[in-house]
C-alpha positions as CSV (number, residue, x, y, z in Angstrom):
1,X,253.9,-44.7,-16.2
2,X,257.3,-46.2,-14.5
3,X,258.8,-49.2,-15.8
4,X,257.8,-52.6,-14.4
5,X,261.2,-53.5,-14.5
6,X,262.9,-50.2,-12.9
7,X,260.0,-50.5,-10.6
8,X,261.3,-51.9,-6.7
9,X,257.5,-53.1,-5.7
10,X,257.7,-55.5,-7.8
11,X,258.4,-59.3,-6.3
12,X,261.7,-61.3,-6.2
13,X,261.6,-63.7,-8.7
14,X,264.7,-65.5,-7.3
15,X,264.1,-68.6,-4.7
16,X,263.9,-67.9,-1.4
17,X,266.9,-69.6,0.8
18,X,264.7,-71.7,3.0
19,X,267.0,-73.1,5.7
20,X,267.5,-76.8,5.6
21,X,270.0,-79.0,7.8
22,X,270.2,-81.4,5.1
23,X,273.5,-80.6,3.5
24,X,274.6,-79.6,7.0
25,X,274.7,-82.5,9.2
């Protein structure tokens, strides 16, 4: 049984960058 945490299925848990022209204009 592989480790959950060595294993690369497992799903980002970081926030996805969602592109926003709020800070940019």
């Amino acid at each position: 049984m592989p480790h959950l945490s060595s294993c690369p299925l497992t799903p980002p848990q970081a926030p996805i960058p969602i592109p926003m022209p709020s800070y940019t204009s």
